[in-house]
VMD Tcl script that draws the C-alpha trace (Angstrom):
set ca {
  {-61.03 42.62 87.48}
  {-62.21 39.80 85.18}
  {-65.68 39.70 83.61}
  {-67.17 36.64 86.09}
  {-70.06 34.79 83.93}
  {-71.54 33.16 86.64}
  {-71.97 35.93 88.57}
  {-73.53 37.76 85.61}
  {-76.03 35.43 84.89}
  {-77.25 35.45 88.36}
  {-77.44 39.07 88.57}
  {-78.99 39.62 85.34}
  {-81.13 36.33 86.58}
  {-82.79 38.86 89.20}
  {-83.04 41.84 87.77}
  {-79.82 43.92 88.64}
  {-79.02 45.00 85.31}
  {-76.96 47.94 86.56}
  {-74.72 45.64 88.59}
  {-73.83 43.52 85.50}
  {-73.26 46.71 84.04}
  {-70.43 47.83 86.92}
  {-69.73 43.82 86.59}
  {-67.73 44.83 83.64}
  {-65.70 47.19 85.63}
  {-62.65 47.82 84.29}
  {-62.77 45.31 81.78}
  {-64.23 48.04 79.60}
  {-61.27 48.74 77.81}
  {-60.39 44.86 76.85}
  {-64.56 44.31 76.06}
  {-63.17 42.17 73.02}
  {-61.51 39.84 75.58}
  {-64.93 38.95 77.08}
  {-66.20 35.07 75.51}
  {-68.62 35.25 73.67}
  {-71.44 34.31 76.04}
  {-70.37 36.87 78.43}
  {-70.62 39.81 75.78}
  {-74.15 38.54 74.20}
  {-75.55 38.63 78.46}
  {-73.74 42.29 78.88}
  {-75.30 43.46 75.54}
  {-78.89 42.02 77.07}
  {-77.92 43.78 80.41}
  {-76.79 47.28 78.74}
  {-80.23 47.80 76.70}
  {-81.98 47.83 80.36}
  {-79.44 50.68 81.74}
  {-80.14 52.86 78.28}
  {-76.81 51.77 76.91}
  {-78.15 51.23 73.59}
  {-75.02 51.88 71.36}
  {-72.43 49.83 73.81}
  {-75.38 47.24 74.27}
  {-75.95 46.90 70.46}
  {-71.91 47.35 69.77}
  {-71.30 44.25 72.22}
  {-74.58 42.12 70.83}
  {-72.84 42.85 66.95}
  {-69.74 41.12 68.02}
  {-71.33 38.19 68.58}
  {-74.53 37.72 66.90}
  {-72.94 37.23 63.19}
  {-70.03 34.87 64.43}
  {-69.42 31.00 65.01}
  {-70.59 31.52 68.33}
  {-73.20 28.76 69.47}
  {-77.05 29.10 68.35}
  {-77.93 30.46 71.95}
  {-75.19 33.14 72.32}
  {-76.47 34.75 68.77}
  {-80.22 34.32 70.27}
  {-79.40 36.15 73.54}
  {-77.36 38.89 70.98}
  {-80.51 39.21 68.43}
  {-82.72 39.81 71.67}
  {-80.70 42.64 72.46}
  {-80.61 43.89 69.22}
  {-84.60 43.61 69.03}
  {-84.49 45.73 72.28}
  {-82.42 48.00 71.23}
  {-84.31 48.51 67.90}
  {-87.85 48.92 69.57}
  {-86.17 51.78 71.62}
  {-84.95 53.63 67.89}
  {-88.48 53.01 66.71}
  {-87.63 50.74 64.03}
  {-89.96 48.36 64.69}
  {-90.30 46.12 61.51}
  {-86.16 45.51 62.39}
  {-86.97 44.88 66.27}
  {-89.45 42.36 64.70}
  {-86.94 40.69 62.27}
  {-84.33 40.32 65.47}
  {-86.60 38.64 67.77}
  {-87.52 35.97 65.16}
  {-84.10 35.19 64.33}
  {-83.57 35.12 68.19}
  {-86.61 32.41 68.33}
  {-85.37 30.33 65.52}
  {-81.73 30.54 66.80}
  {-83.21 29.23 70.62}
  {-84.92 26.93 68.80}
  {-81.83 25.56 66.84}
  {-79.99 25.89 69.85}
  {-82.47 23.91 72.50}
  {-83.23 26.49 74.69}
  {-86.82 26.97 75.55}
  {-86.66 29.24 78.45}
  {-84.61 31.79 75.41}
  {-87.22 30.89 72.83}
  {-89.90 32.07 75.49}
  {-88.57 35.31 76.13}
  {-87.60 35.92 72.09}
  {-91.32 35.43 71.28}
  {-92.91 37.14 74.15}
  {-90.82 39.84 72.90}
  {-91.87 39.60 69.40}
  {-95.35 39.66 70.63}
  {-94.91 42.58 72.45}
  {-93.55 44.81 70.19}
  {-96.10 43.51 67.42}
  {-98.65 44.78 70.18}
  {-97.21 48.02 70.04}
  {-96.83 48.40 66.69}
  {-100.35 47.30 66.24}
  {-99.95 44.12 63.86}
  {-103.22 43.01 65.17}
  {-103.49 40.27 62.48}
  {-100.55 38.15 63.34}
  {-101.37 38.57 67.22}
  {-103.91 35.98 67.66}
  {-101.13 33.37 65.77}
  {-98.43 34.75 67.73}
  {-100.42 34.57 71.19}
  {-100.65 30.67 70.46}
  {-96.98 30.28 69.88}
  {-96.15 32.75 72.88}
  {-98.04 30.36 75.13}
  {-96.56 27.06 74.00}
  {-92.96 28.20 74.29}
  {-93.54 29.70 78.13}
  {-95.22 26.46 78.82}
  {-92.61 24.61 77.25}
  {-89.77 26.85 78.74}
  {-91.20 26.00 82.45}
  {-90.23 29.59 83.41}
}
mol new
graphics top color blue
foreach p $ca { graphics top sphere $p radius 0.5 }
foreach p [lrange $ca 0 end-1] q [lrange $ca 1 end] { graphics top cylinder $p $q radius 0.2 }
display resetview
């Protein structure tokens, strides 16, 4: 069975991490042969099932290659997820703003959105209260910007 993008990104779209998950099927074994884009969404996917080491395996592949600006984003986001769930929260924090710059860099709003409401979130709960009130701003203009 081959890893079908499309029908990833809809799935994941709505909520059904697990079935991107089984999406892989067995494709596990040839994970490697995924683009890209597919393996940076899986990654994403696998944090929400509590696949942390596949998840953060898959989003190392491809958030330190030539891939495009948005690929990396989606990979650091998953990264950031993954390192909230360790604890390590000052890393979780450095992931989600190179996931916002790379968005940025790479034109995609709706990605930027979700990288800084992420940011803002674990900030929250790592009680940075300082840098909330900033952050809040720039939360607010990048969901308003993303349209989402």
């Amino acid at each position: 069975m081959e890893f079908d993008l499309e029908k990833a990104r809809e799935l994941f779209d709505s909520g059904q991490f697990a079935s991107v998950a089984r999406t892989l099927g067995h494709a596990s074994n040839h994970i490697r042969q995924i683009q890209p884009r597919g393996r940076s969404l899986l990654a994403h996917a696998l944090v929400y099932t509590g696949r942390l080491a596949l998840a953060a395996q898959l989003a190392d592949s491809t958030g330190n290659t030539d891939s495009p600006p948005v690929v990396q984003a989606e990979s650091h986001i998953a990264l950031g997820l993954v390192r909230k769930r360790e604890g390590r929260i000052d890393d979780a924090c450095a992931e989600f703003q190179l996931a916002a710059r790379l968005a940025k860099e790479g034109g995609d709003y709706r990605l930027l959105a979700w990288a800084q409401a992420h940011l803002f979130r674990v900030m929250a709960d790592g009680l940075f209260e300082p840098n909330l009130t900033a952050l809040l701003a720039d939360v607010r203009k990048c969901v308003s910007n993303a349209g989402d």
